[in-house]
C-alpha positions as a Markdown table, in Angstrom:
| # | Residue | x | y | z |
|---|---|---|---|---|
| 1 | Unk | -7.5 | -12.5 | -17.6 |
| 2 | Unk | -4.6 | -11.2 | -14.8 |
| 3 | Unk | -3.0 | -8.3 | -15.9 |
| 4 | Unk | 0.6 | -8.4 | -14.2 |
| 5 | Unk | 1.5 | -5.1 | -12.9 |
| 6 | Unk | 4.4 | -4.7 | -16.0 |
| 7 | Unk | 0.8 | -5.1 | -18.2 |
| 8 | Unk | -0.6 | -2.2 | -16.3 |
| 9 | Unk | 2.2 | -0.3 | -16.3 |
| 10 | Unk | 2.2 | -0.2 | -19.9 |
| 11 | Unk | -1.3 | 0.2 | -20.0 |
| 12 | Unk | -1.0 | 3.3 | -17.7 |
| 13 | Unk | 1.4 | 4.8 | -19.6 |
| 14 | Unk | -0.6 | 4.8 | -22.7 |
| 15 | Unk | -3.5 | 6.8 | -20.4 |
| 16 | Unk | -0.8 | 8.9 | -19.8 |
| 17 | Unk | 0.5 | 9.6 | -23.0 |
| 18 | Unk | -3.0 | 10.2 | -24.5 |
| 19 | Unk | -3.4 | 12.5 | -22.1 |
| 20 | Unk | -0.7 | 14.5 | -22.5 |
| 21 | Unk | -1.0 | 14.5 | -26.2 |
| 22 | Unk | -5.4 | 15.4 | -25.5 |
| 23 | Unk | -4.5 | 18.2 | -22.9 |
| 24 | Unk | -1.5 | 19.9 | -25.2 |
| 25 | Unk | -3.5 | 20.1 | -28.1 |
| 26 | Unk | -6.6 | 21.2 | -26.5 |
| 27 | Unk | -5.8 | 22.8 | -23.6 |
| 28 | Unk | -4.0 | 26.6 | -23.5 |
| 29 | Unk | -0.7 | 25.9 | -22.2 |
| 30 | Unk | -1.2 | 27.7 | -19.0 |
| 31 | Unk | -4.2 | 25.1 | -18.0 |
| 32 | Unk | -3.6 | 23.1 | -14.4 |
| 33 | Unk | -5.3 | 20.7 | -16.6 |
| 34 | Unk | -2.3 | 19.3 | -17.7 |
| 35 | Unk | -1.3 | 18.0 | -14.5 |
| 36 | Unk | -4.3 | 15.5 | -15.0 |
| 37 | Unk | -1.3 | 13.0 | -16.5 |
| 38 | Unk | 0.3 | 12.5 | -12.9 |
| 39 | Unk | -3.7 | 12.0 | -11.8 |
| 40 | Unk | -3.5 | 9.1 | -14.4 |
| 41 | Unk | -0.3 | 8.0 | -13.2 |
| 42 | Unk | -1.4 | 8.1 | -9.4 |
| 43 | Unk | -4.5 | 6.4 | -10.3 |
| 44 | Unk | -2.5 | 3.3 | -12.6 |
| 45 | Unk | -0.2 | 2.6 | -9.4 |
| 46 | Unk | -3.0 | 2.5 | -6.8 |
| 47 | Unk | -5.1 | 0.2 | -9.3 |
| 48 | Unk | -2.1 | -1.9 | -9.4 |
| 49 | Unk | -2.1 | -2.1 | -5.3 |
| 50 | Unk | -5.9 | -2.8 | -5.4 |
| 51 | Unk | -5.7 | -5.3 | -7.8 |
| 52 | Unk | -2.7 | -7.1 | -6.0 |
| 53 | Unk | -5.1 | -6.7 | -2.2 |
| 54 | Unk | -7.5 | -8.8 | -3.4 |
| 55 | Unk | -4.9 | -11.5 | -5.3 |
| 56 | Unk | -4.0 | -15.0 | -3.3 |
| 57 | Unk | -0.5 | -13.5 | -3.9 |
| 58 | Unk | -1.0 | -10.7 | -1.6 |
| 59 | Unk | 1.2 | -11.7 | 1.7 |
| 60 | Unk | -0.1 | -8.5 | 3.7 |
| 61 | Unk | 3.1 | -7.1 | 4.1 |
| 62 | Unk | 4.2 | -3.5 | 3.2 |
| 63 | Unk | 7.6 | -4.6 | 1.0 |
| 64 | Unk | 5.0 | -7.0 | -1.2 |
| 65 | Unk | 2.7 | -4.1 | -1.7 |
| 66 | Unk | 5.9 | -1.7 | -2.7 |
| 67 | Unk | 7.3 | -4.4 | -5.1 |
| 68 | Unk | 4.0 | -4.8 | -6.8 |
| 69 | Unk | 3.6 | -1.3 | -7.1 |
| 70 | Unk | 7.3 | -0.4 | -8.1 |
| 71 | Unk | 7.1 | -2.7 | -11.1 |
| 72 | Unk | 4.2 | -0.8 | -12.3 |
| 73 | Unk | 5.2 | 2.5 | -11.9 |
| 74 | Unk | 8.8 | 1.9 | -13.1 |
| 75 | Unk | 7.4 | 0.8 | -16.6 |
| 76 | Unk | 5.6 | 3.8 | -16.7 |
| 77 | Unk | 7.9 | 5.7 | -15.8 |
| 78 | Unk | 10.6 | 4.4 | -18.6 |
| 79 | Unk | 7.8 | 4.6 | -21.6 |
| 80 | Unk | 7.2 | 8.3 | -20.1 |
| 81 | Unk | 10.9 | 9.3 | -20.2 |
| 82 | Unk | 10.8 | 7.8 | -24.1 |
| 83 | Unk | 7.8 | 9.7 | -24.5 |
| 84 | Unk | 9.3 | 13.2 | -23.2 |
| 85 | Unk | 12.1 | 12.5 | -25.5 |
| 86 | Unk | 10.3 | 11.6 | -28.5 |
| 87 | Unk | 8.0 | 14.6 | -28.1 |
| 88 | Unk | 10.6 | 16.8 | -27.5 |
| 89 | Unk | 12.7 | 16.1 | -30.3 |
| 90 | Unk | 9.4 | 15.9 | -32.5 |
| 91 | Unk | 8.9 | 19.9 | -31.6 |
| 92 | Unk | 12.4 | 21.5 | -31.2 |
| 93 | Unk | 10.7 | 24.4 | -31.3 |
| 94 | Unk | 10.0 | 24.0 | -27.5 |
| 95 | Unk | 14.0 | 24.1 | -27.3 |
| 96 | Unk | 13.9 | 27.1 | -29.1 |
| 97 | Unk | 11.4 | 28.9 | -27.4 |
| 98 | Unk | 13.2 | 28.0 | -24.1 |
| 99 | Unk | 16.6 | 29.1 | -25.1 |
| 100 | Unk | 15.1 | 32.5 | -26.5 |
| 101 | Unk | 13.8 | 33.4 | -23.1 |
| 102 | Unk | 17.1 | 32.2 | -21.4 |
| 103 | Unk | 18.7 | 34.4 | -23.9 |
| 104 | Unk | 16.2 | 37.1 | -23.0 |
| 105 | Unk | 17.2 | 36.2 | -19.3 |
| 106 | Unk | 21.0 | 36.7 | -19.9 |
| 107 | Unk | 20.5 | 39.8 | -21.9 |
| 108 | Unk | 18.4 | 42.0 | -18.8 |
| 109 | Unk | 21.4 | 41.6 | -17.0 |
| 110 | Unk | 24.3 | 42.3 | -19.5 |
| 111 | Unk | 26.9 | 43.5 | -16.6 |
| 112 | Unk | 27.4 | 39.4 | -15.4 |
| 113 | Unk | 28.3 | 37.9 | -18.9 |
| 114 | Unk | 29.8 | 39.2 | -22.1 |
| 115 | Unk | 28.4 | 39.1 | -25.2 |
| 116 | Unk | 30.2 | 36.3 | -26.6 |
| 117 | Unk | 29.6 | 34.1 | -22.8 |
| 118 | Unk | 26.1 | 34.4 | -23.0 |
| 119 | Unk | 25.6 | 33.3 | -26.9 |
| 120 | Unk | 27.9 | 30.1 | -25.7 |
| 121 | Unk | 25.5 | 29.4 | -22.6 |
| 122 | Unk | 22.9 | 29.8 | -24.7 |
| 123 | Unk | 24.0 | 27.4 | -27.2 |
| 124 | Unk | 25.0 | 25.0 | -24.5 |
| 125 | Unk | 21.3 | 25.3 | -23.3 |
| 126 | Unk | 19.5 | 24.7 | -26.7 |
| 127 | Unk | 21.5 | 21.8 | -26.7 |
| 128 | Unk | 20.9 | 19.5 | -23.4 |
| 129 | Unk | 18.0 | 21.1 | -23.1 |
| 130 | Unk | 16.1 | 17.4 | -24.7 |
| 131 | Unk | 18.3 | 16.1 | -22.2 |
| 132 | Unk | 17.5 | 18.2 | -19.3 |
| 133 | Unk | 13.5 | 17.3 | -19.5 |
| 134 | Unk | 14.3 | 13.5 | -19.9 |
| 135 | Unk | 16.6 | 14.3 | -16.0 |
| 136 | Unk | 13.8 | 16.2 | -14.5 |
| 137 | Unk | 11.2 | 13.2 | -16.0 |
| 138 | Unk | 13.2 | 10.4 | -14.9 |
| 139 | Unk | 13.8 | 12.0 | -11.3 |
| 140 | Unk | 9.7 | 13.6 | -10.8 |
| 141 | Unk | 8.2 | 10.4 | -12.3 |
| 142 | Unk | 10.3 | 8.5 | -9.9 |
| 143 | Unk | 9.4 | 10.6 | -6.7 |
| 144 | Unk | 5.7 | 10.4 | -7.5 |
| 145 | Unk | 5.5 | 6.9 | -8.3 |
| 146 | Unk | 7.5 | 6.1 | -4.7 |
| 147 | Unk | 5.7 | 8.3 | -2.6 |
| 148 | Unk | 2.1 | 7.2 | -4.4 |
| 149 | Unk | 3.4 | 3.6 | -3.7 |
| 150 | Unk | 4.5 | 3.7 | -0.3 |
| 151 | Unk | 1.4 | 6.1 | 0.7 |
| 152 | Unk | -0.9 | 3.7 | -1.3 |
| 153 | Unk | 0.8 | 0.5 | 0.4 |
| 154 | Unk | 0.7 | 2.1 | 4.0 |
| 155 | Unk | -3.2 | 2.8 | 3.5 |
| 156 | Unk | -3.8 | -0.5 | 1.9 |
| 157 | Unk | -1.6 | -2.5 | 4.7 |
| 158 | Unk | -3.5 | -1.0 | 7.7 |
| 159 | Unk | -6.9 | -1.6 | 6.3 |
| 160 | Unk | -8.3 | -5.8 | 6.7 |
């Protein structure tokens, strides 16, 4: 069975959200362990590119390899930005956490804010702060998954 690269996009994804959800509740929080997911990620987009060398499809050309690749990595990357979400609003105590230490921030230097500006930017912080990790998702899934693409398609281009 041919697994299109939407199929192993999906399928990628699901490696990746298993292990984010093995490495948080296993792993202390602190563990460069967790950075296995964009290992998983890296490793669903060049599978992708390998599987689409050896296809009659494959034309040799770099923009074929990118498309091929794009597809996969931007269906991971959509089910990954649901995932952060989801996660996130599943433990708003992260949000919590977070704004306590902005809070904590704002407070070591009392002399730029008053009292009553710094409980407003903190509340403005608890709030988009889902938000904020869906932005920085979207835009560091997107980077990785172009740059592992285009590297991965360069490599696999040049070589006969």
């Amino acid at each position: 069975m041919k697994l299109s690269p939407l199929i192993k996009g999906v399928i990628t994804a699901v490696l990746m959200m298993a292990t984010s959800l093995t490495t948080f509740y296993t792993l202390p929080p602190t563990s460069p362990l967790h950075y296995l997911v964009f290992a998983v990620y890296a490793l669903g987009i060049i599978w992708t590119l390998i599987a689409y060398k050896s296809s009659p499809e494959n034309t040799g050309k770099f923009g074929a390899f990118f498309n091929t690749g794009f597809r996969c990595f931007i269906v991971a990357t959509l089910l990954m930005v649901v995932y952060t979400f989801t996660f996130n609003k599943l433990h708003p105590e992260f949000g919590e956490e977070s704004a306590a230490a902005y809070n904590k921030e704002l407070l070591a230097n009392p002399e730029s804010k008053t009292p009553i500006e710094i409980e407003e930017a903190v509340a403005r912080y608890r709030k988009g702060y889902a938000m904020a990790l869906v932005y920085g998702s979207i835009f560091g899934y997107l980077i990785i998954g172009v740059a592992v693409t285009a590297a991965a398609s360069v490599i696999l281009t040049r070589r006969k």
